[in-house]
DRENDO-1510 file (C-alpha; in Angstrom, 1 decimal, always signed):
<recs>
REC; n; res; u; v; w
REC; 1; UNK; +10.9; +32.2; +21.5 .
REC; 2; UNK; +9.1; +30.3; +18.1 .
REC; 3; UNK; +12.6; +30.5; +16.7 .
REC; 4; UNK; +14.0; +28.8; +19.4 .
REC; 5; UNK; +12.1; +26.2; +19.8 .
REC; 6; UNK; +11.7; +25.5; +15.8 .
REC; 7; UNK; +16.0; +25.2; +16.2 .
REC; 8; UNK; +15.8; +23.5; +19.0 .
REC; 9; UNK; +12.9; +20.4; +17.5 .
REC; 10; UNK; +14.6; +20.6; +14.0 .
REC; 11; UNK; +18.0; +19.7; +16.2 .
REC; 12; UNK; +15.9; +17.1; +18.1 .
REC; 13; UNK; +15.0; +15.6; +14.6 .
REC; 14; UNK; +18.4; +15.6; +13.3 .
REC; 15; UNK; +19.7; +13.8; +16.7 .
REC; 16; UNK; +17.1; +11.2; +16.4 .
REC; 17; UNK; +17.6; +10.6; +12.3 .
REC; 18; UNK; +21.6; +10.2; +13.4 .
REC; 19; UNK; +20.5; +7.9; +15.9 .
REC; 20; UNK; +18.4; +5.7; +13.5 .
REC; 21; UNK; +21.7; +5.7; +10.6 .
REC; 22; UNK; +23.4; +4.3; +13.9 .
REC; 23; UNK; +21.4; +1.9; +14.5 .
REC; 24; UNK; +21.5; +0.7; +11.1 .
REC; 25; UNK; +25.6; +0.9; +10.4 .
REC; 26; UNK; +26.2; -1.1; +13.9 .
REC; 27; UNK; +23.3; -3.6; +13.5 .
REC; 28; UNK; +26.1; -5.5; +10.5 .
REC; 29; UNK; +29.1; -4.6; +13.4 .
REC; 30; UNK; +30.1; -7.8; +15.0 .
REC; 31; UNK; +29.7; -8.9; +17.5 .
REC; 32; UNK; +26.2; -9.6; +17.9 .
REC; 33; UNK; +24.3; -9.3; +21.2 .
REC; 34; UNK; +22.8; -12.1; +20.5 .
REC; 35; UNK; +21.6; -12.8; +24.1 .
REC; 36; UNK; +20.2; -9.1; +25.1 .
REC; 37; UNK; +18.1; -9.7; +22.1 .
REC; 38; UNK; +16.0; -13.0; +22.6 .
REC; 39; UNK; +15.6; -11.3; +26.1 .
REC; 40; UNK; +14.3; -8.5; +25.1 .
REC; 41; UNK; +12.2; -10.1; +22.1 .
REC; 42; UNK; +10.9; -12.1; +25.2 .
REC; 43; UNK; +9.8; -9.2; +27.6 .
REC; 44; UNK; +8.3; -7.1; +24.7 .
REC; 45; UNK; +6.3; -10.1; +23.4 .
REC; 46; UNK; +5.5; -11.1; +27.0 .
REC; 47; UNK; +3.8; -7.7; +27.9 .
REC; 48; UNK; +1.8; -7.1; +24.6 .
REC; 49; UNK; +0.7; -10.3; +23.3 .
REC; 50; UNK; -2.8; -10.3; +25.5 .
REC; 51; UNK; -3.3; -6.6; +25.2 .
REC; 52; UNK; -2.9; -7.4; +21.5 .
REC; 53; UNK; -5.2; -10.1; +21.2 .
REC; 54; UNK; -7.8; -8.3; +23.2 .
REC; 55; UNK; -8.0; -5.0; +21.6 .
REC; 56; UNK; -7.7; -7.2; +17.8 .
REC; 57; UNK; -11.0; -8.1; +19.1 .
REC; 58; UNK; -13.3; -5.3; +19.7 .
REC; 59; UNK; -11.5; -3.6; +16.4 .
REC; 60; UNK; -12.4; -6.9; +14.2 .
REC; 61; UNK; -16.1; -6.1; +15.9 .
REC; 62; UNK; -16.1; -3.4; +15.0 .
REC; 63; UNK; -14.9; -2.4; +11.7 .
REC; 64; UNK; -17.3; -6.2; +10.9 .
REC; 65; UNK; -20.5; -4.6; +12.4 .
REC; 66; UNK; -19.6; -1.2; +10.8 .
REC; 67; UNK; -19.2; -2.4; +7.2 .
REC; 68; UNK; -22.5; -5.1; +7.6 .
REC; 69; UNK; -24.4; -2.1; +8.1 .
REC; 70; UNK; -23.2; -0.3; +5.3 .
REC; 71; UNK; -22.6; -3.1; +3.0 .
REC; 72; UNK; -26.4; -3.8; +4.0 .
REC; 73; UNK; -27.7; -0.2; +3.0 .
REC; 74; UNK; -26.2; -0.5; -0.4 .
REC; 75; UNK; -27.2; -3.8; -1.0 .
REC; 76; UNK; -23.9; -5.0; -1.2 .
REC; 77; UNK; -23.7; -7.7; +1.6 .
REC; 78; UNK; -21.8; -10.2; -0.1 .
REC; 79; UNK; -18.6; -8.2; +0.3 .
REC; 80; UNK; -19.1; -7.5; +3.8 .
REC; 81; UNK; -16.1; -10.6; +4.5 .
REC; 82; UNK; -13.4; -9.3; +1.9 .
REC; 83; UNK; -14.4; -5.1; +2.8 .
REC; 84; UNK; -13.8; -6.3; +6.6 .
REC; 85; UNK; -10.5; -8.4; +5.5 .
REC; 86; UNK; -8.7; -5.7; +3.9 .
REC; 87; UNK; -9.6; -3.2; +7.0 .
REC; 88; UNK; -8.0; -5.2; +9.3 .
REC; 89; UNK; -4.8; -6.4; +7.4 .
REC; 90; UNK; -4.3; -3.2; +6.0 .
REC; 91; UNK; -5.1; -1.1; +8.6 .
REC; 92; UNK; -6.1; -2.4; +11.9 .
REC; 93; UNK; -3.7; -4.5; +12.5 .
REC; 94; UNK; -0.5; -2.1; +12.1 .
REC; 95; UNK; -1.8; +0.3; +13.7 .
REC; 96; UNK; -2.7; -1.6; +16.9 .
REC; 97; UNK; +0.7; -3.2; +17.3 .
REC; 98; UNK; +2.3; +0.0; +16.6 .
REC; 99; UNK; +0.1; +1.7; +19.5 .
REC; 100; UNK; +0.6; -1.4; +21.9 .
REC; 101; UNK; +4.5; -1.7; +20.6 .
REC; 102; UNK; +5.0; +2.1; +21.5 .
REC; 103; UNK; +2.6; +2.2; +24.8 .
REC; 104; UNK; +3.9; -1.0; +26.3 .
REC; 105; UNK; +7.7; -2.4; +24.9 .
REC; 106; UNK; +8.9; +1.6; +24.0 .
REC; 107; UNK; +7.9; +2.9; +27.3 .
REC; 108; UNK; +9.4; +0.0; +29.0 .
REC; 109; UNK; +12.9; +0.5; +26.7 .
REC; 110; UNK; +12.8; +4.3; +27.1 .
REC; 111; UNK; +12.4; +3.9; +31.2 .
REC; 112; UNK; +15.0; +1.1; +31.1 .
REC; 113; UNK; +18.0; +3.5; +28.9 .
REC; 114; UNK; +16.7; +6.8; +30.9 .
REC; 115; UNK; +17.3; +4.7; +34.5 .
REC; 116; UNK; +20.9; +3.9; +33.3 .
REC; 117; UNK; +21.5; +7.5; +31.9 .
REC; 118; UNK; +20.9; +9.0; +35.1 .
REC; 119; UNK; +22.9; +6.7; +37.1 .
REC; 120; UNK; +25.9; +7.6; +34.0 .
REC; 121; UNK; +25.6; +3.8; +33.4 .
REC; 122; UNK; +25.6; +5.2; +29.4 .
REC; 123; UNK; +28.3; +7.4; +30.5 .
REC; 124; UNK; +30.6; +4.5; +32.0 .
REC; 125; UNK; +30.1; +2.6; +29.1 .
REC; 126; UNK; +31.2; +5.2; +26.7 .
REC; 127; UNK; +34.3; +5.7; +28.7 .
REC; 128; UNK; +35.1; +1.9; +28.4 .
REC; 129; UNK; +34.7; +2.2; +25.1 .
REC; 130; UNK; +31.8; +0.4; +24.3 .
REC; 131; UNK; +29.2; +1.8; +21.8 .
REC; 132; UNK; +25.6; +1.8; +24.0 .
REC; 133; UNK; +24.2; +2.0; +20.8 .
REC; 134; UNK; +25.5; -1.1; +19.5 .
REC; 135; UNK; +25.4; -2.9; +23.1 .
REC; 136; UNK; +21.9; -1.8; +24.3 .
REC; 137; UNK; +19.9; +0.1; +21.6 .
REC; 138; UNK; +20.8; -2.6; +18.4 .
REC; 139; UNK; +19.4; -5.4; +20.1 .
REC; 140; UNK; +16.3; -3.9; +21.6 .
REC; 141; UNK; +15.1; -2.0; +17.8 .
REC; 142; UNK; +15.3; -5.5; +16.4 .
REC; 143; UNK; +13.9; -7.2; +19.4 .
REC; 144; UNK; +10.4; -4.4; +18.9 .
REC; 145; UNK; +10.5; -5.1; +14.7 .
REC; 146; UNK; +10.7; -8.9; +15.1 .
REC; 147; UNK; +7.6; -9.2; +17.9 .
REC; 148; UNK; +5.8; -6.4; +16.3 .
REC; 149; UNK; +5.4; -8.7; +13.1 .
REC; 150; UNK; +4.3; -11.4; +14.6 .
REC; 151; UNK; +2.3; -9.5; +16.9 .
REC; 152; UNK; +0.4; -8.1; +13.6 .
REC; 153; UNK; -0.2; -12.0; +12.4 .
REC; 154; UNK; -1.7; -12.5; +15.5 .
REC; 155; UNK; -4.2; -9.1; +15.3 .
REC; 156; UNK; -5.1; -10.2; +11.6 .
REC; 157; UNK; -5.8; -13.7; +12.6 .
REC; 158; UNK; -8.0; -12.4; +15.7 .
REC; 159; UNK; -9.7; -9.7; +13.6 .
REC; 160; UNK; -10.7; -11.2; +11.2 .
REC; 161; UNK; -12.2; -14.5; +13.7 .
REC; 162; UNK; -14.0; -11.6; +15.3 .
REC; 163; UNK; -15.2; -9.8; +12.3 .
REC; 164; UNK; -16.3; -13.2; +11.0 .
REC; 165; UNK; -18.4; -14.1; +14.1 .
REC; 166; UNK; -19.9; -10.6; +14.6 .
REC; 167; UNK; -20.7; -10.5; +11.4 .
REC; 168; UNK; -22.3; -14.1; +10.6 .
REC; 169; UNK; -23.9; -15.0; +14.2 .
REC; 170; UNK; -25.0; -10.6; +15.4 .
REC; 171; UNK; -26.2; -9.2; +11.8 .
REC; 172; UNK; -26.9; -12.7; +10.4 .
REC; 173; UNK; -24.9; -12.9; +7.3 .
REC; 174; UNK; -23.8; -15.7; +5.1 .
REC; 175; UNK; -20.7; -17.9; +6.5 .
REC; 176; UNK; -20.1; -18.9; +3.1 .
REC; 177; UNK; -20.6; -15.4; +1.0 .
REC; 178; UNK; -18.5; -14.0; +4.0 .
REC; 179; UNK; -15.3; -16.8; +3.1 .
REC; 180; UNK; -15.7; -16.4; -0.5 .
REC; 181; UNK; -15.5; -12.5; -0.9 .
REC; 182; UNK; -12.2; -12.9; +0.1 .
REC; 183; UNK; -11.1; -13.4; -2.9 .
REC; 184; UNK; -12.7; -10.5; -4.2 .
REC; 185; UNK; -11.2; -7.9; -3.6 .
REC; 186; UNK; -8.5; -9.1; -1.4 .
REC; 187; UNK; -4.6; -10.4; -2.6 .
REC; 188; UNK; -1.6; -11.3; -1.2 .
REC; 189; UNK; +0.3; -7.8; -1.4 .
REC; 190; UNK; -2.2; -6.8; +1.0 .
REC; 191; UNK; -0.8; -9.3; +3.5 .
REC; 192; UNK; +3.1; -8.3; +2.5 .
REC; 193; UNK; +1.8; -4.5; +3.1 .
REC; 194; UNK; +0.4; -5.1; +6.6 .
REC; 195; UNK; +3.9; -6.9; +8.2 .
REC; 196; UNK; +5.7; -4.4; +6.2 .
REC; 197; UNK; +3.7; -1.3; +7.9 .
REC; 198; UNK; +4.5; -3.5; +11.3 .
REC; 199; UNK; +8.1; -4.1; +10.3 .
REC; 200; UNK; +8.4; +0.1; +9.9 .
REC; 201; UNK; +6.3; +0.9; +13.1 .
REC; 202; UNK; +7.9; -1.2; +15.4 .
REC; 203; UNK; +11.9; +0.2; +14.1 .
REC; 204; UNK; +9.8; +3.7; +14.7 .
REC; 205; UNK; +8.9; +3.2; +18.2 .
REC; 206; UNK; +12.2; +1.4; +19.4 .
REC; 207; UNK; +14.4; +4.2; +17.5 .
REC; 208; UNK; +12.0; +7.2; +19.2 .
REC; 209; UNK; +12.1; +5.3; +23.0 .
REC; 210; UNK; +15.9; +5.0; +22.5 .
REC; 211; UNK; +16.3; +8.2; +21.7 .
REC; 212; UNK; +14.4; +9.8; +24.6 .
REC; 213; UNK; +16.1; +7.2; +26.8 .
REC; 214; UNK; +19.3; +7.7; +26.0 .
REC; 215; UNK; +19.2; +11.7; +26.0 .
REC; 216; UNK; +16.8; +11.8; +30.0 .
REC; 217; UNK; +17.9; +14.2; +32.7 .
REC; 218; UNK; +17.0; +15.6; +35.7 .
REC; 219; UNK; +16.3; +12.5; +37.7 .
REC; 220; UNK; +13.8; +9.9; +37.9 .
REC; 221; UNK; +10.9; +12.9; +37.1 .
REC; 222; UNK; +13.3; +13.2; +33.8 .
REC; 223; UNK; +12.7; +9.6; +32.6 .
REC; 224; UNK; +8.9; +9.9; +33.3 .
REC; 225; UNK; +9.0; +12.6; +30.7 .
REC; 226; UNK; +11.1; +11.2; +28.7 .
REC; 227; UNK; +8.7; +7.8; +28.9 .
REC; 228; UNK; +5.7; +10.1; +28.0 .
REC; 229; UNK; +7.6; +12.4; +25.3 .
REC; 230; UNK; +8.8; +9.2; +23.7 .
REC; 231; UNK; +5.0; +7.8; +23.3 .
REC; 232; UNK; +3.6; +11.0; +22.1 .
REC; 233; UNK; +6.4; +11.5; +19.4 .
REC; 234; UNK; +5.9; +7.8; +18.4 .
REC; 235; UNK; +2.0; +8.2; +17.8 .
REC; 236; UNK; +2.4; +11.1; +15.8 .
REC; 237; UNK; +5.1; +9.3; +13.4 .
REC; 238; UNK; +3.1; +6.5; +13.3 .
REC; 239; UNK; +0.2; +7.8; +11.6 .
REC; 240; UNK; +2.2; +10.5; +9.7 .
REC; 241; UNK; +4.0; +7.2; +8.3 .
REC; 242; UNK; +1.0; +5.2; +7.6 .
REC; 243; UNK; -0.5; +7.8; +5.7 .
REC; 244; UNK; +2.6; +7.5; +3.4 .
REC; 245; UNK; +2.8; +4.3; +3.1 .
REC; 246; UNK; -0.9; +3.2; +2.6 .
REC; 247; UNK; -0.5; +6.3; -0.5 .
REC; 248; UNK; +2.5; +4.4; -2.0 .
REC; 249; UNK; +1.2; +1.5; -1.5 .
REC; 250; UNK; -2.1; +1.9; -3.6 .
REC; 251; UNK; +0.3; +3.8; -6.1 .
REC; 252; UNK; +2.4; +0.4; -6.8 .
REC; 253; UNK; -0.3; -2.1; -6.5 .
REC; 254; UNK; -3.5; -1.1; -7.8 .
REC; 255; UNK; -6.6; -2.7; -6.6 .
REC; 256; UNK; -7.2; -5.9; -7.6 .
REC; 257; UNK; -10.5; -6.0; -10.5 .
REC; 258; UNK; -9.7; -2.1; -11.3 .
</recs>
């Protein structure tokens, strides 16, 4: 029974890798659905910006109230603003447009292929000749990469507003040693790391919600568990990747003062 079901995941694995090298080959394959992407850029933004910017701001809180109390202990307030910076841009913000990304757009995409699989809309297709892939899949991988950057501009800028208020007005720190730590111990690769992270996550969660859309069965109770499936694989890939990244990442660009 273990041996099956190791065959059976690494073939699950192998599937989805094929369907990400897909993905990528057809995205350059004219033409261009130009259209079912801006919709679909549209809906995913329209159903995660305000989650976004209200979970950016109980993590900025956070993480600012956290670190003031640390910085506080050690006598090291003055970096409280660049300590709470770099936890937010680095961090923070890809993961929470990853989660919202996955929890909110994927779902949505992997409901939206698994209620066409079902009703062998993806079959008709294929028999028409037209890729599903190319038609359905391209534009809505894109569509999550392209909202989930901007979405992670909009956590930084909101984390760090709420960082900077908790920080200043609740534990009564400097405004001005707050701004100019910045520059402390933050740079600009920092920023470039954080939409990168976003950039990965969000091909992640649209390639994992395709997947598990495209592959439902068994009715509409198959699509809720492919919908669930799909979020659960993405969350585990999602800090599995960040871990990887945030390790390379310190390998190539060393801290800045070190």
């Amino acid at each position: 029974m273990a041996g099956v079901s190791l065959v059976s995941g690494v073939s699950q694995a192998g599937r989805l890798f094929a369907l990400f090298l897909d993905v990528v080959r057809l995205t350059f394959k004219r033409p261009f659905q130009g259209r079912e992407f801006i919709q679909q850029a549209w809906f995913i933004a329209s159903v995660t910006i305000v989650p976004t910017a209200l979970v950016a701001v109980p993590f900025g809180a956070v993480i600012a109230l956290q670190l003031g109390t640390v910085t506080r202990q050690l006598g090291a307030q003055s970096f409280t603003g660049a300590a709470s910076v770099l936890a937010v841009i680095r961090e923070a913000s890809p993961i929470v447009c990853a989660l919202l990304i996955a929890g909110a757009g994927g779902s949505a995409i992997c409901a939206d292929l698994g209620s066409r699989k079902i009703r062998d809309e993806i079959d008709a297709m294929e028999v028409l000749g037209i890729s599903p892939v190319q038609r359905l899949v391209v534009p809505r991988v894109l569509a999550c990469m392209l909202v989930s950057m901007a979405l992670n501009g909009l956590v930084s800028v909101v984390g760090v507003t709420g960082g900077y208020f908790f920080n200043v007005i609740l534990q009564g720190g400097t405004p001005g040693a707050y701004l100019a730590s910045f520059s402390a111990l933050a740079q600009l690769p920092d920023l470039y790391a954080g939409e990168l992270k976003a950039l990965i996550f969000g091909l992640i969660a649209a390639v994992v919600a395709s997947y598990k859309g495209l592959n439902a069965g068994g009715g509409p109770k198959g699509v809720g568990d492919a919908v669930n499936q799909s979020v659960v694989i993405t969350f585990l890939l999602l800090f599995f990747v960040n871990f990887v990244l945030t390790a390379v990442y310190f390998q190539i660009v060393p801290p800045k003062g070190s």
